[in-house]
C-alpha positions as CSV (number, residue, x, y, z in Angstrom):
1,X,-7.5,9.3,25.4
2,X,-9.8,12.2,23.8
3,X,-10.5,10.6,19.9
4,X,-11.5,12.2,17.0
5,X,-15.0,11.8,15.4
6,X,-16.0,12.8,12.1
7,X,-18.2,15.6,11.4
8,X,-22.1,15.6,10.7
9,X,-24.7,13.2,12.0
10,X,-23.6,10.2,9.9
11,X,-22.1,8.8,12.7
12,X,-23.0,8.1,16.3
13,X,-20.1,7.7,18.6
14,X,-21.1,4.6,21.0
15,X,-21.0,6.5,24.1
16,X,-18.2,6.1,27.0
17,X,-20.7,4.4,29.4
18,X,-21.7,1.9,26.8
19,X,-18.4,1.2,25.9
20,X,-17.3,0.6,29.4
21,X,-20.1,-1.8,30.0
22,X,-19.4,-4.1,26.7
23,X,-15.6,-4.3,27.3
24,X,-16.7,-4.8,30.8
25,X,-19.0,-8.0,29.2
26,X,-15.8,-8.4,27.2
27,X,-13.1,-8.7,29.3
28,X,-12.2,-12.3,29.0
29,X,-12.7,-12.3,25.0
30,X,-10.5,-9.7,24.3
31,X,-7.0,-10.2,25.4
32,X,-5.0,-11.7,22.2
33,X,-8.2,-12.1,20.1
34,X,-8.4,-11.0,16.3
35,X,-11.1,-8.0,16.9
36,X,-13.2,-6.5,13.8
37,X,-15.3,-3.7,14.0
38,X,-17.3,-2.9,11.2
39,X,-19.3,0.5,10.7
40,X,-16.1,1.5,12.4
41,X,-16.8,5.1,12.8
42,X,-14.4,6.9,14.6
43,X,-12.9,3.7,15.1
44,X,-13.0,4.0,19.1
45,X,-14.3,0.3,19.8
46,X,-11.3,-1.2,17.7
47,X,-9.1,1.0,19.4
48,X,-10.3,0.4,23.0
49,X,-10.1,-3.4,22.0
50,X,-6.4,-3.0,21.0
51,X,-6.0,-1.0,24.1
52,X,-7.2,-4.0,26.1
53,X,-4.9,-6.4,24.2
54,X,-6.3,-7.3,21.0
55,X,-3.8,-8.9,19.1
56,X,-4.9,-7.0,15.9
57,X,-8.0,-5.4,14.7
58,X,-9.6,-4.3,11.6
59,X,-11.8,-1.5,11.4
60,X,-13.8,-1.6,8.5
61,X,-15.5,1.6,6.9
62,X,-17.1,2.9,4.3
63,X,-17.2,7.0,4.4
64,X,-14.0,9.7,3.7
65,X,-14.6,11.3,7.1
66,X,-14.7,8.4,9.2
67,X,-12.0,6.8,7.6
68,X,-9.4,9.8,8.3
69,X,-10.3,9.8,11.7
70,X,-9.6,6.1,12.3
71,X,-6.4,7.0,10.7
72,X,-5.6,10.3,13.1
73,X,-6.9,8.0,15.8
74,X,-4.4,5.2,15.2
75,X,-1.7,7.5,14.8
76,X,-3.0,9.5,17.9
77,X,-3.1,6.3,20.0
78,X,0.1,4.5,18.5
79,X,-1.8,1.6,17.5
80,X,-1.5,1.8,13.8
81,X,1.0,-1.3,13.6
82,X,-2.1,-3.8,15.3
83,X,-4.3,-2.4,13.0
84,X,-5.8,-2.9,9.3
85,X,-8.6,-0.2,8.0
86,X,-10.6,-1.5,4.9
87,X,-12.3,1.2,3.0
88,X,-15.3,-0.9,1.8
89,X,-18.8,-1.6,2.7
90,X,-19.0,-4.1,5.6
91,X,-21.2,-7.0,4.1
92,X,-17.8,-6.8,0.8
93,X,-15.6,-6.4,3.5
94,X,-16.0,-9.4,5.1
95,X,-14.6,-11.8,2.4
96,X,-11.5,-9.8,2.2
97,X,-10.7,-10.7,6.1
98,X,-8.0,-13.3,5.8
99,X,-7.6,-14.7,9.2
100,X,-7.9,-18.2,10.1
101,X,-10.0,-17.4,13.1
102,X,-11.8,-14.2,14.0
103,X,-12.3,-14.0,17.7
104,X,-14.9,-10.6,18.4
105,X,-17.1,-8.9,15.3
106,X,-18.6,-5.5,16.4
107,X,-21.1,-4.0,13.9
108,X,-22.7,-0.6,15.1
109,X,-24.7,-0.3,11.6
110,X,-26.4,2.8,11.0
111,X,-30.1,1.9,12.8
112,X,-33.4,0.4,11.3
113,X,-31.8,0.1,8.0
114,X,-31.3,-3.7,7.1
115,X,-27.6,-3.5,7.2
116,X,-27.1,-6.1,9.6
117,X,-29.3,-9.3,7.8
118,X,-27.0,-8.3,4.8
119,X,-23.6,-8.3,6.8
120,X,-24.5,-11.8,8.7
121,X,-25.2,-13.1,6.0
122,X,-21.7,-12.4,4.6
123,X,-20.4,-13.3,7.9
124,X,-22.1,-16.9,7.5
125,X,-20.3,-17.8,4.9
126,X,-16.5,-16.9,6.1
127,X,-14.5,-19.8,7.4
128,X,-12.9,-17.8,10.1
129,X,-16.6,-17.1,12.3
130,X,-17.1,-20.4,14.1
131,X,-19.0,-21.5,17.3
132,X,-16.0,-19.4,19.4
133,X,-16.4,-16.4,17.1
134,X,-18.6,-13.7,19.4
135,X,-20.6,-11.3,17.6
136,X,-22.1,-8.4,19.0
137,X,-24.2,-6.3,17.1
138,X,-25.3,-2.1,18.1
139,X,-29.0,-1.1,17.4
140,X,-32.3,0.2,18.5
141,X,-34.2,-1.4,21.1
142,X,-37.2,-2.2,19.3
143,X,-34.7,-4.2,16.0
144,X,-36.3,-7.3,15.5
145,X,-33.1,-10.3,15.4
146,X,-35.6,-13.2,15.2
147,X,-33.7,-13.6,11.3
148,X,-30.4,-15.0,12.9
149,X,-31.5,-18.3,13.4
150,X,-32.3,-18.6,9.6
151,X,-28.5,-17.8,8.9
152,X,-27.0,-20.3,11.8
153,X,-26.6,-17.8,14.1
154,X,-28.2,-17.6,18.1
155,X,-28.9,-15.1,20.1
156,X,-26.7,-15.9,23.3
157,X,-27.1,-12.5,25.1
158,X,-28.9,-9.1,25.3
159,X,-27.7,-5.8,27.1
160,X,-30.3,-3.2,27.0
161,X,-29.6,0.8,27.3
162,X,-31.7,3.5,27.8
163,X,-31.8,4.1,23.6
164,X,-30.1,0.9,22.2
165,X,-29.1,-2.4,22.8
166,X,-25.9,-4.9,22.3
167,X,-27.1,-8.6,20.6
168,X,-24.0,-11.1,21.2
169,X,-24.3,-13.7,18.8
170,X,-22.2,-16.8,18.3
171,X,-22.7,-19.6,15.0
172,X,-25.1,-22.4,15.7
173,X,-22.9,-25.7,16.5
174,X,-23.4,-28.3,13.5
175,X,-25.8,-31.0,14.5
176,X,-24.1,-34.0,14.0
177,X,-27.1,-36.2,14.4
């Protein structure tokens, strides 16, 4: 289904290609998971994820625009009862997720601009993002992720475009040594 994006150059629409090929990557994590998308956008990842049987999904964003089209698009794609849209910024956000377990986080952070050390920090700290909890974060190809070990966090995967990439991240297991 055709969604709405909001208007400007604020946002970046992940493009249909790229979507196809993480919920491709996907496919066995999201049926009945607890989805989050953060820097939602237009909100089109959550929704796809709902479309492929997320049991709910939150879509997290900050700006007016963005935020009515998640809305229209929920509407649009009757998916509005699955879903909860937090109008915060992401790394606030976070704390204000009360699930007991939070199966996929998608971040798609504007680029180059230090948002995601801030958010995974803030993810480190929630009880609900464990060793299952998969995390895939949007950005340039060049961003450096060599930080996430410092939080507790591994790199467990890379997808590389043409213009951007996909890092799929997962908590460090305690060492009970």
């Amino acid at each position: 289904m055709p969604l709405k994006a909001p208007e400007g150059l604020n946002t970046r629409p992940t493009t249909d290609r790229i979507k196809e090929t993480l919920f491709n990557i996907l496919q066995q994590e999201v049926p009945g998971s607890i989805f989050v998308d953060l820097f939602s956008g237009s909100g089109g990842i959550g929704i796809e994820a709902l479309s492929r049987g997320a049991k709910k999904a939150y879509f997290v964003e900050n700006a007016p625009g963005a935020l009515q089209c998640i809305t229209q698009n929920l509407l649009f794609t009757k998916l509005a009862d699955r879903a909860i849209v937090i109008k915060q910024d992401a790394a606030l956000a976070v704390s204000s997720i009360r699930e007991k377990h939070v199966d996929v986080i998608f971040m798609d952070a504007p680029y180059e601009e230090g948002h995601e050390e801030r958010v995974l920090s803030a993810l480190a700290a929630q009880p609900y993002v464990n060793e299952e909890t998969l995390i895939i974060v949007e950005e340039s190809l060049h961003a450096d992720f060599s930080f996430v070990t410092s939080l507790g966090f591994e790199v467990v995967r890379e997808k590389k475009y043409k213009t951007n990439q996909h890092v799929f991240l997962r908590k460090k297991a305690a060492d009970n040594t």
